[in-house]
C-alpha atoms as a printed R data frame, in Angstrom:
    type eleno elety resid chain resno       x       y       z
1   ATOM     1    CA   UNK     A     1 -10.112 -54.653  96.595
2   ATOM     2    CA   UNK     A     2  -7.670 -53.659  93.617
3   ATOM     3    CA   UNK     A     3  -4.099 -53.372  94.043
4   ATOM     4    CA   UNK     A     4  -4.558 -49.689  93.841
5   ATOM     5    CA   UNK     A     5  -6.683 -49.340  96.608
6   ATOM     6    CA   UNK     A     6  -4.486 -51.300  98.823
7   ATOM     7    CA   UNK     A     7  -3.523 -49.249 101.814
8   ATOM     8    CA   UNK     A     8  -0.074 -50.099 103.979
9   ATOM     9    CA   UNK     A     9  -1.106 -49.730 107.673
10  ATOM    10    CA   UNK     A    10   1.290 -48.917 110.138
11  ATOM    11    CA   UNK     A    11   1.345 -50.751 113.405
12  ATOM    12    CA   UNK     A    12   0.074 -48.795 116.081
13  ATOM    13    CA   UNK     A    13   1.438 -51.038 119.130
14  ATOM    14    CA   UNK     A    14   2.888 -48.540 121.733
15  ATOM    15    CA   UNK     A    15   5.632 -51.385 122.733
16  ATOM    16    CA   UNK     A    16   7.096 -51.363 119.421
17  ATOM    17    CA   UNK     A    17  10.496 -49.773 118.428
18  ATOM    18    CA   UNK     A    18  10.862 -46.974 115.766
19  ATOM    19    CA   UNK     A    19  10.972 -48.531 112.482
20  ATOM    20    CA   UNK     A    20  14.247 -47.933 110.946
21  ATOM    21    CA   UNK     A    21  13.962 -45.023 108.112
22  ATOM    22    CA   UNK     A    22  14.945 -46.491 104.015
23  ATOM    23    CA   UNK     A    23  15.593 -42.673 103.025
24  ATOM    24    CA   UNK     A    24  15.290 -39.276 104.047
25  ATOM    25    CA   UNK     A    25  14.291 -36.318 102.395
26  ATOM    26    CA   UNK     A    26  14.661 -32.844 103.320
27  ATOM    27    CA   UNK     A    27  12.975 -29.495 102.461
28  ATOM    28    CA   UNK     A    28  14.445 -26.303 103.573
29  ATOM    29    CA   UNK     A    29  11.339 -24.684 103.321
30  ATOM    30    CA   UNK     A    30   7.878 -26.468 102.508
31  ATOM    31    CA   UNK     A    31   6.151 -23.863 100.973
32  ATOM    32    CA   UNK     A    32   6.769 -25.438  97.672
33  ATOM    33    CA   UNK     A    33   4.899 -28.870  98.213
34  ATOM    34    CA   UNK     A    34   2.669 -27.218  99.120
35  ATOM    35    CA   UNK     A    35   1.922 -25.464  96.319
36  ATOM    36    CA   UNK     A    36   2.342 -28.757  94.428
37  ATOM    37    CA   UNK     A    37  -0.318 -30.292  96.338
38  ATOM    38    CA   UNK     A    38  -2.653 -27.694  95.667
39  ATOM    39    CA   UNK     A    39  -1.792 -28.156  91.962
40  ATOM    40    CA   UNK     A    40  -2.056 -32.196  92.484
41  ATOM    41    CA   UNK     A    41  -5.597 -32.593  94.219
42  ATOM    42    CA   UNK     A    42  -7.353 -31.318  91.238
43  ATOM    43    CA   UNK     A    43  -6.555 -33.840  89.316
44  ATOM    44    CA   UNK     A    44  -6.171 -36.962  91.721
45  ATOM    45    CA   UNK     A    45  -6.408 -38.387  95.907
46  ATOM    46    CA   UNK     A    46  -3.384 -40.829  95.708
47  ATOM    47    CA   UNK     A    47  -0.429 -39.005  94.921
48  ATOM    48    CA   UNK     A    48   2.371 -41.020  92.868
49  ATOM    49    CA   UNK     A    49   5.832 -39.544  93.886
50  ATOM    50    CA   UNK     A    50   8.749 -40.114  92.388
51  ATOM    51    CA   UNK     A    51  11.839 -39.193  93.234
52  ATOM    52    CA   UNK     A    52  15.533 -39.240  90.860
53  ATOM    53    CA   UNK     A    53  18.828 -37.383  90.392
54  ATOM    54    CA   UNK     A    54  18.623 -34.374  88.466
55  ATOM    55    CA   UNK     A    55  19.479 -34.366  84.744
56  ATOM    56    CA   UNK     A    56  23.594 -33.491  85.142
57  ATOM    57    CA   UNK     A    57  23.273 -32.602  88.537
58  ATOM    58    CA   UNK     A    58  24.286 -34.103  91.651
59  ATOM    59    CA   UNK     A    59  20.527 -32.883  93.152
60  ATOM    60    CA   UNK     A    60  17.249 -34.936  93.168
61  ATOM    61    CA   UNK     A    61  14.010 -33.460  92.596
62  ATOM    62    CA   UNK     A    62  10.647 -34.686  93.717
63  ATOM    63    CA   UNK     A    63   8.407 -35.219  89.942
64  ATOM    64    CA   UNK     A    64   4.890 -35.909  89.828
65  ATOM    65    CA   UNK     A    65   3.055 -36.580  86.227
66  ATOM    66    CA   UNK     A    66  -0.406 -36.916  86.548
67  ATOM    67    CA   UNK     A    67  -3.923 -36.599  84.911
68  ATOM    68    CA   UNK     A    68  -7.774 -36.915  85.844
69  ATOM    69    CA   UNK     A    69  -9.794 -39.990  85.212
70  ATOM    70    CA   UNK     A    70 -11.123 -37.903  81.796
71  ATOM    71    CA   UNK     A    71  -7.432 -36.974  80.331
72  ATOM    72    CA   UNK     A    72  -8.969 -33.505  80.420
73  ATOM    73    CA   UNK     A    73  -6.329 -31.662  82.767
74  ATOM    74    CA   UNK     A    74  -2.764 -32.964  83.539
75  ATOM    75    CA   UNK     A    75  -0.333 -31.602  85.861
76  ATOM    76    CA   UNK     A    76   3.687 -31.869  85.951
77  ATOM    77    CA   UNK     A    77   5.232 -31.282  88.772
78  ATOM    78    CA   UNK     A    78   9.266 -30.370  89.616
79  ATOM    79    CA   UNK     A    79  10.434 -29.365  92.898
80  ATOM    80    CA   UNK     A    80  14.087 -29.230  93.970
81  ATOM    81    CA   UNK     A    81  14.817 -31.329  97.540
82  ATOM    82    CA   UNK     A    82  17.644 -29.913  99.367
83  ATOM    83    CA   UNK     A    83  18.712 -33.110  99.986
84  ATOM    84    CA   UNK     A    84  18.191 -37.361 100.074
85  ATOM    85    CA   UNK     A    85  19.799 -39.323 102.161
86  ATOM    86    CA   UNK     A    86  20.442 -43.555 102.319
87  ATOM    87    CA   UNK     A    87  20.511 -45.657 104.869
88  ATOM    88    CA   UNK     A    88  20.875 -48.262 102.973
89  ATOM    89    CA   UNK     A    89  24.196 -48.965 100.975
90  ATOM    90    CA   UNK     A    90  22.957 -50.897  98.246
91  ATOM    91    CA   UNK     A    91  20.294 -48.502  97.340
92  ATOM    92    CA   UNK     A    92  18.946 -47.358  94.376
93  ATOM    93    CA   UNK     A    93  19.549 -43.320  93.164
94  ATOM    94    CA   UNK     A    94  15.637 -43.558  92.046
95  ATOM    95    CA   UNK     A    95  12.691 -44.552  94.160
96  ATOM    96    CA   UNK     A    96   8.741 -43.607  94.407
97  ATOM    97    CA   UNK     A    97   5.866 -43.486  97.137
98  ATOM    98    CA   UNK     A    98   2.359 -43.354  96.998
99  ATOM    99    CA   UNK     A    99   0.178 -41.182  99.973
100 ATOM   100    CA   UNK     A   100  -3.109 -39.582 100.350
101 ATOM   101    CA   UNK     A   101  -2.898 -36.206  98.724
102 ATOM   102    CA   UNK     A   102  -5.041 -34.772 101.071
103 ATOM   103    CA   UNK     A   103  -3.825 -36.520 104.316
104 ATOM   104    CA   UNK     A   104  -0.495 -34.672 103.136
105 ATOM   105    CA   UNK     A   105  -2.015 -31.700 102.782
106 ATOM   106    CA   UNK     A   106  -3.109 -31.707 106.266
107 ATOM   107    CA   UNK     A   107   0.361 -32.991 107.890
108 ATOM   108    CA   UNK     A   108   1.557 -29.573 105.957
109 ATOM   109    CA   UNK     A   109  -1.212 -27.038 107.717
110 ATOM   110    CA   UNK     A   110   0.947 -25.031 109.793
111 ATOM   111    CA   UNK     A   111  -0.089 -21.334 109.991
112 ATOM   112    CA   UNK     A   112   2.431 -20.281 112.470
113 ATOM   113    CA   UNK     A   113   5.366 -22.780 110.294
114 ATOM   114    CA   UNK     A   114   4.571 -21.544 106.829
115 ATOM   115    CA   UNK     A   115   8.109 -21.532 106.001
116 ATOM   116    CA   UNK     A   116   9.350 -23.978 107.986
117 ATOM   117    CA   UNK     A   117  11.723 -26.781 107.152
118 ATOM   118    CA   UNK     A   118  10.453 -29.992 105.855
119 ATOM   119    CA   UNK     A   119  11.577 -33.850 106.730
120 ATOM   120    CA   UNK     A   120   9.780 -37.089 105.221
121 ATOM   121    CA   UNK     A   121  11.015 -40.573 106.053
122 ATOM   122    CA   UNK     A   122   9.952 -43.474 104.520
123 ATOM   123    CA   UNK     A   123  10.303 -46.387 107.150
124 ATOM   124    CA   UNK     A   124  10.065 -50.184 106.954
125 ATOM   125    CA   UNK     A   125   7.299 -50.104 108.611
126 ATOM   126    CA   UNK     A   126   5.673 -48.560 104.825
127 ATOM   127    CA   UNK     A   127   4.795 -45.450 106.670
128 ATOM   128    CA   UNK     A   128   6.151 -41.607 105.824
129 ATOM   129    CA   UNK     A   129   7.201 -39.848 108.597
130 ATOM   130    CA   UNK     A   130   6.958 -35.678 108.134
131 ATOM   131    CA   UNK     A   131   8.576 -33.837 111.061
132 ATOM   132    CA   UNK     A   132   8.073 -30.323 110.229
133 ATOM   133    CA   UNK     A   133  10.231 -27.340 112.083
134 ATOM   134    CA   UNK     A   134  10.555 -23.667 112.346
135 ATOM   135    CA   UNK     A   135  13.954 -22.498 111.873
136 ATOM   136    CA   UNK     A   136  13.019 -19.675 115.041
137 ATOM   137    CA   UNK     A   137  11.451 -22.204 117.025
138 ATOM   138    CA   UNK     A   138  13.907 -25.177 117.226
139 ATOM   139    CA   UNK     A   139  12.328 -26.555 120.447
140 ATOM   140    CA   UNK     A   140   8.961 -27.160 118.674
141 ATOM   141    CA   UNK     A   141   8.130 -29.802 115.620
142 ATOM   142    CA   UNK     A   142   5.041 -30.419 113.952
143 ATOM   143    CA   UNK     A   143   4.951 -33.920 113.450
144 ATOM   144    CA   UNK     A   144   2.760 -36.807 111.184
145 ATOM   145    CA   UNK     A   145   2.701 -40.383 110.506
146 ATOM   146    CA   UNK     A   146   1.105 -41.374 107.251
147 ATOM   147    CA   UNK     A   147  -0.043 -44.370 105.479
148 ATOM   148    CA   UNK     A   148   1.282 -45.522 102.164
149 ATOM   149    CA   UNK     A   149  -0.444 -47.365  99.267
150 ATOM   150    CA   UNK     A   150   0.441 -49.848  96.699
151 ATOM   151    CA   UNK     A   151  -0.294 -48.424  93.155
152 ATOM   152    CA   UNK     A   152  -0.244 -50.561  90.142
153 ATOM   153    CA   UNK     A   153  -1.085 -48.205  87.977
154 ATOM   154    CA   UNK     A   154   0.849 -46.944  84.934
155 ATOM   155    CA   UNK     A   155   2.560 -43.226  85.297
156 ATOM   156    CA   UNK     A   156   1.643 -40.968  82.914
157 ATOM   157    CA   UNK     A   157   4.245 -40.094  80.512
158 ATOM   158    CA   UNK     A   158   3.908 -36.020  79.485
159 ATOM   159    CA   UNK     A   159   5.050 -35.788  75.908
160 ATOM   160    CA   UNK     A   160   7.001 -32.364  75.093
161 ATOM   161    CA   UNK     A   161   4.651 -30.117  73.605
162 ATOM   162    CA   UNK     A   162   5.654 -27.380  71.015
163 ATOM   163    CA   UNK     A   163   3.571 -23.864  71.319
164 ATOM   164    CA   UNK     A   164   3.783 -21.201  68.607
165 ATOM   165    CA   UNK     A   165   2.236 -18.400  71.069
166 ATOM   166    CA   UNK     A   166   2.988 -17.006  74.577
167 ATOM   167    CA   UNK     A   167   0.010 -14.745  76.833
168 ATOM   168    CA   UNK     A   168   1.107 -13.241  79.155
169 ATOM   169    CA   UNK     A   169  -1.837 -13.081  81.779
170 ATOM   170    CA   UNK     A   170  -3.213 -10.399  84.650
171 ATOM   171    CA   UNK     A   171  -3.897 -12.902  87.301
172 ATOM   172    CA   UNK     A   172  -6.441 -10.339  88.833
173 ATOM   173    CA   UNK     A   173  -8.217  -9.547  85.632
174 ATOM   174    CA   UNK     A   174  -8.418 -13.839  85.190
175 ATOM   175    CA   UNK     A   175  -9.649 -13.998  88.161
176 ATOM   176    CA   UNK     A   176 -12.470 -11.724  87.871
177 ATOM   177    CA   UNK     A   177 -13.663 -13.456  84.766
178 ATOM   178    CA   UNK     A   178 -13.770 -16.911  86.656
179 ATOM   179    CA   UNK     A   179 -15.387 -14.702  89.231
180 ATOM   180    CA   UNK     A   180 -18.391 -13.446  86.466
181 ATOM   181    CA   UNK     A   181 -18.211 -17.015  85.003
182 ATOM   182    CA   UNK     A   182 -19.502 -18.550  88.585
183 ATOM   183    CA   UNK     A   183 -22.138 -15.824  89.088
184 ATOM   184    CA   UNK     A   184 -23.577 -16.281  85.257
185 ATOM   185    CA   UNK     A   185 -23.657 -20.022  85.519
186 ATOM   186    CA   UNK     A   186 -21.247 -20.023  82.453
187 ATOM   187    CA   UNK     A   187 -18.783 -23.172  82.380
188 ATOM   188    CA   UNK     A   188 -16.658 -22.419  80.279
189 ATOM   189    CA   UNK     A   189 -13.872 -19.628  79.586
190 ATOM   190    CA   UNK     A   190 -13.274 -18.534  75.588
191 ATOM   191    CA   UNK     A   191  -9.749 -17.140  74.684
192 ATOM   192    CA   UNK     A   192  -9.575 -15.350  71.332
193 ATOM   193    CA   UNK     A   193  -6.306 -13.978  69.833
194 ATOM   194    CA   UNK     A   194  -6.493 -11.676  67.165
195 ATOM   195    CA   UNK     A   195  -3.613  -9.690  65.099
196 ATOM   196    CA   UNK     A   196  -3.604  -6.316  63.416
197 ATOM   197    CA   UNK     A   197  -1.022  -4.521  61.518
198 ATOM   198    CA   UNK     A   198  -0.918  -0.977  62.014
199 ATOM   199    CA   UNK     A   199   1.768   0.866  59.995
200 ATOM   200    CA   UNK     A   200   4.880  -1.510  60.705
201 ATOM   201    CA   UNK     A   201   3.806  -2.298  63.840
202 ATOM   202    CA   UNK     A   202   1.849  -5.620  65.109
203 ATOM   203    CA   UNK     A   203  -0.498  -5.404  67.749
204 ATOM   204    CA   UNK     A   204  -3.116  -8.310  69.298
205 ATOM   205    CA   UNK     A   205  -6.205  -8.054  70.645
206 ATOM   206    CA   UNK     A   206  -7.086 -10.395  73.795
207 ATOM   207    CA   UNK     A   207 -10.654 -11.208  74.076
208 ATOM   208    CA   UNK     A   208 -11.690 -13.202  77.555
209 ATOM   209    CA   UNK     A   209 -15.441 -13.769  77.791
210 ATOM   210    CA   UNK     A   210 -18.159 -16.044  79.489
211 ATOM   211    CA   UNK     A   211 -21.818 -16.868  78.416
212 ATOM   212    CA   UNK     A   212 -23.943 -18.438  80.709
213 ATOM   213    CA   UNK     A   213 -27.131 -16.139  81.751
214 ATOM   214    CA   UNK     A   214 -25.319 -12.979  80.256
215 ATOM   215    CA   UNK     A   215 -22.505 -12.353  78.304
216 ATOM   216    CA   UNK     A   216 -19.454 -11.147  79.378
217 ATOM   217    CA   UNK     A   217 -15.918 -10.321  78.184
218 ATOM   218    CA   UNK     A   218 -12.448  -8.722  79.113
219 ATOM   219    CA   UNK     A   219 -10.264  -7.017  76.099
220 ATOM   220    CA   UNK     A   220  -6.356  -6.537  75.756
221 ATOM   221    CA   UNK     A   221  -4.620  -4.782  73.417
222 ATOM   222    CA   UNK     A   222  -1.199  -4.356  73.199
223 ATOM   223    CA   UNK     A   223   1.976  -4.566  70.521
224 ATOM   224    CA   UNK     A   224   3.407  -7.762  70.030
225 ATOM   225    CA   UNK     A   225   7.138  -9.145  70.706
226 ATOM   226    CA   UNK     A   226   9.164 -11.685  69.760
227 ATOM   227    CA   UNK     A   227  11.025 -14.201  72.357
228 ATOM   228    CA   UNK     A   228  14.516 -15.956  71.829
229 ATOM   229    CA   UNK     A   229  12.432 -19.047  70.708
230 ATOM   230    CA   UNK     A   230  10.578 -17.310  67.763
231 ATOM   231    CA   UNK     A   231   6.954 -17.908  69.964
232 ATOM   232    CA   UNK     A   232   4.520 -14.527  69.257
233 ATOM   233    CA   UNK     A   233   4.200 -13.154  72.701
234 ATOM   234    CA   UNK     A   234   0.792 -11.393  73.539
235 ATOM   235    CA   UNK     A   235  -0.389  -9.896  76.790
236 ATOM   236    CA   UNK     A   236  -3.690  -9.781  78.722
237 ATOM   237    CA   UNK     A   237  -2.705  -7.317  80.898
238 ATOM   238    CA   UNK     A   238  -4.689  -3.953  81.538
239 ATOM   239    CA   UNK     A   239  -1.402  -1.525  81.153
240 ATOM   240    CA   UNK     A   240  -1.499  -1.074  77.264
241 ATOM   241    CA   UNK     A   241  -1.429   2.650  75.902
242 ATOM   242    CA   UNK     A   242  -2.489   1.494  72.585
243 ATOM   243    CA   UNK     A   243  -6.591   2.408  71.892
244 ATOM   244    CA   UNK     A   244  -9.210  -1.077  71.498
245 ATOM   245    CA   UNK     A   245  -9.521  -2.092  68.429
246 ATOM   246    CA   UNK     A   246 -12.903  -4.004  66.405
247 ATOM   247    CA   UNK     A   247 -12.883  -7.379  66.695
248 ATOM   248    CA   UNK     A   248 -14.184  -8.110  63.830
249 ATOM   249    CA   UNK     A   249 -11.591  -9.882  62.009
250 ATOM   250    CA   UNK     A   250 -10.766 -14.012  62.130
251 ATOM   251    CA   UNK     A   251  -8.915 -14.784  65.542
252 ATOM   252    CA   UNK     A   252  -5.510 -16.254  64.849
253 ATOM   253    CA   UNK     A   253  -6.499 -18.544  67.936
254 ATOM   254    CA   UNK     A   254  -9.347 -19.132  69.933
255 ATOM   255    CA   UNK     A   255 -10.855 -22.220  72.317
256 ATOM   256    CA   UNK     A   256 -12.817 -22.573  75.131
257 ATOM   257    CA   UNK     A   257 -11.772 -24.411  78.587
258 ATOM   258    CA   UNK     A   258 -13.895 -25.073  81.291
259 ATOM   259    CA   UNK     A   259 -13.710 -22.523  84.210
260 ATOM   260    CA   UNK     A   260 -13.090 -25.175  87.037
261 ATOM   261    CA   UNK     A   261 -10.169 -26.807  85.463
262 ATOM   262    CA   UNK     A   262  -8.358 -22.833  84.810
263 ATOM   263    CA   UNK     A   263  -9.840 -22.128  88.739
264 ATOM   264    CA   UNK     A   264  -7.892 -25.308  90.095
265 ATOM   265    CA   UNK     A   265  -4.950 -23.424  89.174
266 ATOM   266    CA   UNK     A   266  -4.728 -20.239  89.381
267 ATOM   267    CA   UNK     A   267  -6.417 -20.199  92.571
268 ATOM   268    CA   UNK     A   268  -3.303 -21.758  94.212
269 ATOM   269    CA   UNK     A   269  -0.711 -19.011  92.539
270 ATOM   270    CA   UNK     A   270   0.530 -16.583  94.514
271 ATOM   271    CA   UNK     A   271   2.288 -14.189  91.957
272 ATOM   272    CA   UNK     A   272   0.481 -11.367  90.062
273 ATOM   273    CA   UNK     A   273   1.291 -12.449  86.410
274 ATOM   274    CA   UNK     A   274   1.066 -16.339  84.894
275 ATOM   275    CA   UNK     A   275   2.448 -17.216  81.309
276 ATOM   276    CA   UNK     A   276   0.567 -19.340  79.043
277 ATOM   277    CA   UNK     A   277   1.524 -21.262  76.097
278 ATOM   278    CA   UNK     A   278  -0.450 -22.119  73.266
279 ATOM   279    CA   UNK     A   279  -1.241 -23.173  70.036
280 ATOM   280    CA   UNK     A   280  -4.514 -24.076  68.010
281 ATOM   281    CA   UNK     A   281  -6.035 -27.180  69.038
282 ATOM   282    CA   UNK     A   282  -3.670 -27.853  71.614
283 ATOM   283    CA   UNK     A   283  -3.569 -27.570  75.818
284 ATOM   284    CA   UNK     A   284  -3.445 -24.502  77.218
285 ATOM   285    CA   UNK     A   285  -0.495 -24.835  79.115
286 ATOM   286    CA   UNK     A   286   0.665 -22.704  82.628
287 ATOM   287    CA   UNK     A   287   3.499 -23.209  83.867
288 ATOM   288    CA   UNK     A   288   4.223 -21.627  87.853
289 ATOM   289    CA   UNK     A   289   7.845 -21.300  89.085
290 ATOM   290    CA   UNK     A   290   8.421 -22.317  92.934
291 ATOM   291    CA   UNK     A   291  10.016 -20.993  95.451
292 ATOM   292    CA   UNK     A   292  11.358 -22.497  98.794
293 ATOM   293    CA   UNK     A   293  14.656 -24.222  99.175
294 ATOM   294    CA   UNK     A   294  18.758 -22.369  99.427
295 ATOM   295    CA   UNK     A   295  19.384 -23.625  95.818
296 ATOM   296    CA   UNK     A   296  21.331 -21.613  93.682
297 ATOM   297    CA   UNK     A   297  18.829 -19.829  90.668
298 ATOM   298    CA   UNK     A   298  19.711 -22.087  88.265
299 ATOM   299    CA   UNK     A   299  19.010 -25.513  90.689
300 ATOM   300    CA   UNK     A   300  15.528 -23.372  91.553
301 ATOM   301    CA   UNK     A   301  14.582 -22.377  87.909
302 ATOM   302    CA   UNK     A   302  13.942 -26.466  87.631
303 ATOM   303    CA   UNK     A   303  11.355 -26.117  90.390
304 ATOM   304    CA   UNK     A   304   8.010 -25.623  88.843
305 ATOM   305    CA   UNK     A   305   4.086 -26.721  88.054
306 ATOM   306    CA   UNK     A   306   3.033 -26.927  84.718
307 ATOM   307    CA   UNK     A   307  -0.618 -27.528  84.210
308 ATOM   308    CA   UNK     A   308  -1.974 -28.617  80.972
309 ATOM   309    CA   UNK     A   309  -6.271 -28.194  80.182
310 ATOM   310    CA   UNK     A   310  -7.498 -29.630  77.082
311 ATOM   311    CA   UNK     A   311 -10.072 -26.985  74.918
312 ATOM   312    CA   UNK     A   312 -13.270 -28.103  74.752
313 ATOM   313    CA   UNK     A   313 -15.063 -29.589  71.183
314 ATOM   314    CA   UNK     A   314 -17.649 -26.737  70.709
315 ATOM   315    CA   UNK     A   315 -21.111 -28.894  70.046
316 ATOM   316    CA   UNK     A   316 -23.210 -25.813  68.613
């Protein structure tokens, strides 16, 4: 069995005394995990936590840098923890745990505590402890005892990524080309970008479109903008009052990603619009602010999913 497999039992004598907790961490409202564990399990089971101090801040935040077996789709992860507490006094401000993404997941099912508070000890005992607690219903708690593991493996390091173009994206109108994707037996999603100049005024075309047993394709057109950065900011989004244009031309960008990978994700968002970054022959990057928490904005803007899918070499 490799050192990665290796699983930290607790004991499960009734005589024995509550194993003292190493830290605590609290969640004022777990809605935000869970969206990070929705964003996790498509890429991995064992879920490598770590936890530090905020850049300048005297918060932590709860990180999570991971990828699948195939470095085809990696996912960041930031969330905000109300607060960490020691019981140690020699302790160190930085510390990690590894659990079962999906055994999580499960401790976290709680219809009628969907924005309920959140508590996770880590014991000597190498279990996590998750007490979870309805603000309304203080004489009730949802609790779970969880097994650890030892990973050896190597986090992955995320290298900052520079984009040159920003889409704006109808969640609805993705959804119902993942939707036509599935029922055509198509794979994979192409994106196509193209630009027109139309008196002084620059407008894009956004092509979506699936082949699998038919063809099929969603188009956007709209005038372009500028953001603070200097990215080209283009919209898929079916509110334009400009008429379709031929697409004809050369796209300024185009690549294909496969449908699952985009599904994992947007599946799990609960907003109406998603912002994508991108740049030819890079990741198509989305990137989902959380919520949850009493933070001030700018302690919550930090609190966020970014998930990265590789394009797909074209082989025809």
């Amino acid at each position: 069995m490799s050192a990665s497999d290796a699983r930290v039992t607790p004991s499960t004598s009734l005589k024995r005394a509550r194993a003292t907790p190493e830290w605590t961490i609290n969640l004022d409202d777990a809605s935000g995990l869970r969206s990070v564990l929705d964003a996790v399990s498509a890429v991995t089971q064992r879920v490598h936590f770590r936890v530090a101090r905020s850049e300048g801040r005297d918060t932590y935040q709860l990180m999570f840098d991971g990828a699948d077996v195939a470095m085809t789709c990696c996912v960041s992860a930031r969330l905000h923890i109300d607060s960490v507490v020691f019981n140690q006094p020699n302790h160190d401000d930085e510390f990690t745990f590894c659990i079962d993404c999906k055994q999580l997941q499960i401790a976290l099912d709680n219809p009628s505590c969907a924005h309920g508070s959140l508590t996770l000890q880590y014991c000597s005992d190498a279990s996590i402890h998750c007490c979870m607690q309805d603000p309304e219903q203080m004489s009730h708690a949802d609790c779970s005892e969880l097994s650890t593991y030892m990973d050896a493996s190597e986090p992955i390091k995320l290298n900052t990524l520079e984009f040159d173009m920003r889409l704006e994206i109808d969640l609805s109108k993705l959804r119902e080309m993942v939707k036509k994707a599935t029922k055509c037996h198509s794979e994979h999603l192409r994106i196509q970008i193209f630009l027109h100049k139309r008196g002084g005024r620059q407008f894009s075309l956004v092509v979506f479109s699936v082949r699998g047993d038919a063809y099929h394709c969603q188009k956007f057109f709209h005038e372009t903008s500028r953001d603070e950065d200097g990215s080209l900011r283009v919209r898929a989004v079916a509110d334009g009052d400009a008429g379709l244009v031929d697409d004809d031309a050369t796209p300024e960008y185009e690549a294909i990603f496969p449908v699952e990978k985009i599904n994992a994700f947007i599946k799990i968002l609960p907003c109406r619009m998603v912002v994508a970054t991108l740049k030819q022959g890079m990741p198509l990057m989305m990137t989902h602010k959380l919520g949850g928490g009493v933070a001030s904005a700018s302690t919550t803007d930090d609190s966020s999913v970014r998930f990265l899918i590789a394009p797909v070499n074209e082989t025809d």
